[in-house]
LODO-64953 format. One line per 10 residues: for each residue x, y, z of C-alpha. Coordinates in steps of 0.5 Angstrom, whole numbers, always signed. Example, Ala and Ser with C-alpha at 12.3 -4.5 7.8 and 13.67 -1.06 7.14 Angstrom:
2
+25/-9/+16 ~ +27/-2/+14
//
This chain:
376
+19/-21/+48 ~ +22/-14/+46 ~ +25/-10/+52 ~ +22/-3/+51 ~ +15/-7/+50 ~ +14/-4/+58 ~ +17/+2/+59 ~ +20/+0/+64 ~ +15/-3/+69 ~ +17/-5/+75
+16/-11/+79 ~ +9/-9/+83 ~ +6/-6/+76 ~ +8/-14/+73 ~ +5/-16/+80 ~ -1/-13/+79 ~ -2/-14/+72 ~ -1/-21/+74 ~ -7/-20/+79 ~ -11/-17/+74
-10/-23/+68 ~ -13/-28/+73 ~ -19/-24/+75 ~ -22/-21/+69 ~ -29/-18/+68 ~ -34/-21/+64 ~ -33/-15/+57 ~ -26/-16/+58 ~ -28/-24/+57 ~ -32/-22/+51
-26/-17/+48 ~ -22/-22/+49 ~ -24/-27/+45 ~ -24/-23/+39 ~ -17/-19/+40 ~ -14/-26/+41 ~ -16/-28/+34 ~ -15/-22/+30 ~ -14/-23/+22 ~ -10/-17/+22
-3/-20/+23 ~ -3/-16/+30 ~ -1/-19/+37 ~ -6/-16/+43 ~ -4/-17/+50 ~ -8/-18/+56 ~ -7/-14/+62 ~ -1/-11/+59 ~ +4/-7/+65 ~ +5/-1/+61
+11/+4/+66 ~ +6/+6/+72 ~ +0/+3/+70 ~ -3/-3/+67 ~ -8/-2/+60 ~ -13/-7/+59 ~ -10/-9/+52 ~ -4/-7/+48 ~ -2/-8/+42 ~ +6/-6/+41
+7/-8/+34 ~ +2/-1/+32 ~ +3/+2/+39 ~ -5/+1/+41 ~ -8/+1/+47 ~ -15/-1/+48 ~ -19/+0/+55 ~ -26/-1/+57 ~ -29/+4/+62 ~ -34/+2/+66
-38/+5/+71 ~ -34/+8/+76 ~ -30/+12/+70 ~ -36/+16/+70 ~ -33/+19/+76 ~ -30/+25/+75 ~ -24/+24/+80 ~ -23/+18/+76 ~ -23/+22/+70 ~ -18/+27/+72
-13/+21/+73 ~ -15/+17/+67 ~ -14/+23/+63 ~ -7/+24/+66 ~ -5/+17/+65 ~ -7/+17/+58 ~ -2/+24/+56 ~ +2/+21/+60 ~ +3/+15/+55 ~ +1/+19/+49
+8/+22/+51 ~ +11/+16/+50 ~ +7/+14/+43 ~ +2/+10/+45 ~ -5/+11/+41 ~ -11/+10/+46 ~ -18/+7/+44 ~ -24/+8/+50 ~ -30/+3/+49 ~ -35/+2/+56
-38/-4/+58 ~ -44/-3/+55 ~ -40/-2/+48 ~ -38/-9/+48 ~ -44/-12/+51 ~ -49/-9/+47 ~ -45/-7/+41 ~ -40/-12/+39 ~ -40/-11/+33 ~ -40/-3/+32
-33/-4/+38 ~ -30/-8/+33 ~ -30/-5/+27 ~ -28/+1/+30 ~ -22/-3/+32 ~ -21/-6/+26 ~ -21/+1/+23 ~ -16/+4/+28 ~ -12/-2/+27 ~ -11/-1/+20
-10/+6/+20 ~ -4/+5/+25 ~ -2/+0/+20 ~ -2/+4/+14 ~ +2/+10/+19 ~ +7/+5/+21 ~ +8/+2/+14 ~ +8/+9/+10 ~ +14/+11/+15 ~ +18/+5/+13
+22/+4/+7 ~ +18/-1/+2 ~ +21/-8/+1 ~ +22/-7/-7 ~ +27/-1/-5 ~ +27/+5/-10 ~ +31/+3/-16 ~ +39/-1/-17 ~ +40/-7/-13 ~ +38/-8/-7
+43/-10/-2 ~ +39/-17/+3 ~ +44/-19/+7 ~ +42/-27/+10 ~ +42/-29/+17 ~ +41/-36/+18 ~ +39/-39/+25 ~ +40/-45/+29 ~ +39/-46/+36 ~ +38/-38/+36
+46/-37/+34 ~ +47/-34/+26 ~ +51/-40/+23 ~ +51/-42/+14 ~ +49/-48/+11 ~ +54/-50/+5 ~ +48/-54/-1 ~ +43/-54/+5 ~ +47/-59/+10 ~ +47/-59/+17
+52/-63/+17 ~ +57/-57/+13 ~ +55/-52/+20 ~ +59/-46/+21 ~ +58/-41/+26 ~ +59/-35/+26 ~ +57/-31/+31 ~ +53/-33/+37 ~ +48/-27/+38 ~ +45/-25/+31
+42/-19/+34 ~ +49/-16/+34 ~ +50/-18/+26 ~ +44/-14/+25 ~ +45/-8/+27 ~ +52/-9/+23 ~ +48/-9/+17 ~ +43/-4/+19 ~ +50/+1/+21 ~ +53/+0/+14
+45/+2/+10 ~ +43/-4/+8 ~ +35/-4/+9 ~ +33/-11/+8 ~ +35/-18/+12 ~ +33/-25/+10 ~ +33/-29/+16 ~ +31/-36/+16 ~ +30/-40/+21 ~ +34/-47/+20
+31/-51/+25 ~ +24/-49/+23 ~ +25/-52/+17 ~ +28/-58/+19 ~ +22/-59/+24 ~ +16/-56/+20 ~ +15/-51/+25 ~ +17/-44/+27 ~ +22/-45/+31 ~ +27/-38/+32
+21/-33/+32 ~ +24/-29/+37 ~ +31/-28/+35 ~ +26/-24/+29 ~ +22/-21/+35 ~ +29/-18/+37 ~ +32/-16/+32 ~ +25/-14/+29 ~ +24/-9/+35 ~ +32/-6/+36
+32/-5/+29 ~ +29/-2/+23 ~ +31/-7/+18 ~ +24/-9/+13 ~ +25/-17/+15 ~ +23/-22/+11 ~ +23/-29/+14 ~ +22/-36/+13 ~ +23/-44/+15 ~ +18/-47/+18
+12/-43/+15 ~ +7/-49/+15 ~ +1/-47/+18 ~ -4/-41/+18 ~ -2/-40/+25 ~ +6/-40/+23 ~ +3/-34/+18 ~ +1/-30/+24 ~ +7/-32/+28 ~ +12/-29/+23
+7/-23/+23 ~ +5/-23/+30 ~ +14/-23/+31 ~ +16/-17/+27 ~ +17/-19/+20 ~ +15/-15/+14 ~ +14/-22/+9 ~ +13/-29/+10 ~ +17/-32/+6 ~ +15/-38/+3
+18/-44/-1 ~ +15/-51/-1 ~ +9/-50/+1 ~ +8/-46/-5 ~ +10/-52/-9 ~ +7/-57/-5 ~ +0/-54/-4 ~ -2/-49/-7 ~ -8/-49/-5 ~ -7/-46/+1
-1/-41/-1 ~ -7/-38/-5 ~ -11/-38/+1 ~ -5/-35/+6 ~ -5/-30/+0 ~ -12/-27/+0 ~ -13/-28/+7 ~ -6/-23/+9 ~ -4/-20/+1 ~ +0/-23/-3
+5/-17/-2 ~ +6/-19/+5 ~ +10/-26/+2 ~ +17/-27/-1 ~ +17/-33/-6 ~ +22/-37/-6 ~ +25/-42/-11 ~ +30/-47/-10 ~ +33/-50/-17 ~ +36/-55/-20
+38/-55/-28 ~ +32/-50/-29 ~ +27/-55/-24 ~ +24/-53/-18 ~ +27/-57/-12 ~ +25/-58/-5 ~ +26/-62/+1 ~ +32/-58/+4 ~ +34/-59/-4 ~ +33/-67/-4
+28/-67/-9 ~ +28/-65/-16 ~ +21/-64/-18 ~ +18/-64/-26 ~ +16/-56/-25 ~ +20/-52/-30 ~ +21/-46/-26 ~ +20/-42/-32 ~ +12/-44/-31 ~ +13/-44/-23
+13/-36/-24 ~ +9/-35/-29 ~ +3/-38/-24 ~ +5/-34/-17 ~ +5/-28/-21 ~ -2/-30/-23 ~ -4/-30/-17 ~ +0/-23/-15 ~ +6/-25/-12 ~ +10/-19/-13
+18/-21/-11 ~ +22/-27/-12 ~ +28/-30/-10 ~ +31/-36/-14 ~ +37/-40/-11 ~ +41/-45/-16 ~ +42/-51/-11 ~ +49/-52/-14 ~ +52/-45/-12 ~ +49/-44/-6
+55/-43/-1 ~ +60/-44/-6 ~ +62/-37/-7 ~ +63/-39/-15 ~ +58/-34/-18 ~ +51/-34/-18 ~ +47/-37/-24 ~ +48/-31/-29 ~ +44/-34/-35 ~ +38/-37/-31
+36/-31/-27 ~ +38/-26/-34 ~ +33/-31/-37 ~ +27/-30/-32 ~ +29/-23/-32 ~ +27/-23/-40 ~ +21/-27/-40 ~ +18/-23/-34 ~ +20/-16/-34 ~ +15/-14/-29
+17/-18/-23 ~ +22/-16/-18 ~ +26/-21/-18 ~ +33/-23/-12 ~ +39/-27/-14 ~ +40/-32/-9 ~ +46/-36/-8 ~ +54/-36/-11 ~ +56/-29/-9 ~ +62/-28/-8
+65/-21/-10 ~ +63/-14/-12 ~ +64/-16/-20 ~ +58/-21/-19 ~ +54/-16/-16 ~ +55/-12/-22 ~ +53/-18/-27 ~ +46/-17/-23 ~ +46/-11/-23 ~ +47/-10/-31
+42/-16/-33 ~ +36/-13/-28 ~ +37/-17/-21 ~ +32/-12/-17 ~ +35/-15/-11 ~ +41/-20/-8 ~ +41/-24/-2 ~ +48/-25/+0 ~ +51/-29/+6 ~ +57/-33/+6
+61/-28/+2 ~ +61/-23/+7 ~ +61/-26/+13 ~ +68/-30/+10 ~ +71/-23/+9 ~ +70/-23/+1 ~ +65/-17/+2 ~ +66/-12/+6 ~ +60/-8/+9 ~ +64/-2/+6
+63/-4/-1 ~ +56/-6/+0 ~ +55/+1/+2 ~ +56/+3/-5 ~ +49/-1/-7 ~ +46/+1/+0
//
């Protein structure tokens, strides 16, 4: 959890928070039910201890508090305080949504609609404010962060076996990054991948609330609820790989249920084949038609990764990615393996790479964060 989720609340307001959780009304009951399940990417909590005071349901990513008033809120003594709690939390960022007991039990439906309309109005804020994922122009500089048991290692090909770590805490390399002006960051959860299932979500979270990168994070990403996971925790876009080759279907369904701008699709290659399965397994789709069908369906961002070149640090695949980049010159396309100097970020730029994502080169000392300031 983030650390400046509860505006240092201190234990008693934990303490009775805790209380409240266990006792709770039957409108809070009702609200909760739906909050719980929200299709909007946003993650509430219940009885939240917020500084002084404990607010019936927040959400921090958009910084918005729900609160159901019931009878004794009528009273002006305690509508003084309520106004007073609220200012002074409004002081601090947090929007306010007021809903009575008779609002949630006599019309759901209008209580929910207007959460759902604060929510994307406080979406649409919080997005305007930070700088898109497509970047404004040149080759965006996507620095990588690999994580297993929560430490910032690199793969060489994909191998467990060839782990090396580099820094135990990637918090620390994130705010390297963001420090130098990189805007962006692969994070990929290594141990998700390996078991189907989001595993670091809340290395994302951290690094998701101690700094303003646009994060686009991938491994594990099998299930509807590991979509939310990934959005609940903080990232910008999903990134996804195999399941996009695998079922298509529901990456289809993901895309319409979350937009199809909240994914990056990934594309491991080999001979101009998609590969899969931790790169494994070479498939019979021609990459080339791979693309041609996701940007159907909307996709907007692609990174492609020469599985041969992968922490090699030999030189991305040049000719591969100038021949996507002809056959479809309106996708915002990303380079993805090879890297190892200022010329090859050069060579990316001129043939029309949208993006890089970089790992290996920089953190064995080939590229320095200085250079990189000349992208950023």
């Amino acid at each position: 959890m983030k650390d400046d989720m509860f505006y240092k609340a201190g234990p008693l307001i934990f303490k009775k928070a805790e209380e409240l959780r266990n006792r709770q009304t039957d409108t809070e009951e009702l609200l909760w039910n739906y909050l719980r399940q929200s299709q909007l990417g946003i993650k509430f909590r219940r009885q939240h201890p917020t500084a002084n005071y404990v607010l019936d349901f927040y959400a921090h990513k958009i910084k918005l508090a729900i609160e159901i008033d019931g009878s004794i809120h009528s009273l002006e003594e305690v509508k003084r305080n309520d106004k007073e709690r609220q200012s002074n939390l409004e002081s601090l960022g947090i929007s306010f949504l007021r809903v009575t007991n008779r609002d949630v039990k006599e019309h759901l439906d209008s209580v929910i609609e207007k959460i759902n309309i604060k929510t994307k109005e406080l979406l649409e804020k919080n997005s305007s404010a930070k700088s898109s994922p497509l970047g404004t122009g040149g080759l965006q500089i996507i620095p990588a962060i690999d994580i297993i048991d929560g430490k910032c290692v690199r793969l060489t090909e994909g191998d467990y076996s060839q782990k090396k770590i580099y820094n135990e805490h990637p918090l620390e390399v994130a705010k390297q990054f963001e420090d130098a002006g990189l805007q962006r960051l692969h994070l990929v959860d290594l141990d998700g991948a390996k078991a189907g299932a989001v595993k670091n979500w809340k290395v994302l979270e951290t690094i998701a609330g101690k700094t303003s990168l646009i994060i686009d994070f991938g491994g594990g990403i099998k299930k509807e609820e590991d979509v939310k996971v990934v959005f609940n925790s903080g990232a910008a876009l999903a990134t996804v790989g195999s399941i996009a080759v695998k079922d298509e279907a529901l990456f289809v369904s993901w895309m319409k249920q979350f937009g199809a701008d909240k994914f990056l699709l990934g594309a491991d290659v080999k001979d101009e084949k998609i590969a899969v399965g931790g790169w494994l397994e070479t498939t019979d789709i021609w990459i080339y038609d791979f693309i041609e069908k996701y940007i159907a369906h909307g996709v907007q961002q692609i990174f492609c990764t020469d599985v041969s070149k992968d922490g090699r640090l030999e030189g991305p695949s040049t000719e591969l990615y100038k021949n996507i980049i002809q056959k479809f010159p309106q996708l915002h396309f990303i380079a993805s393996g090879g890297v190892s100097s200022m010329k090859d970020l050069e060579e990316l730029q001129q043939i029309g790479c949208k993006g890089a994502i970089v790992g290996k080169a920089i953190y064995e000392g080939r590229l320095t964060l200085d250079e990189l300031k000349h992208f950023a």
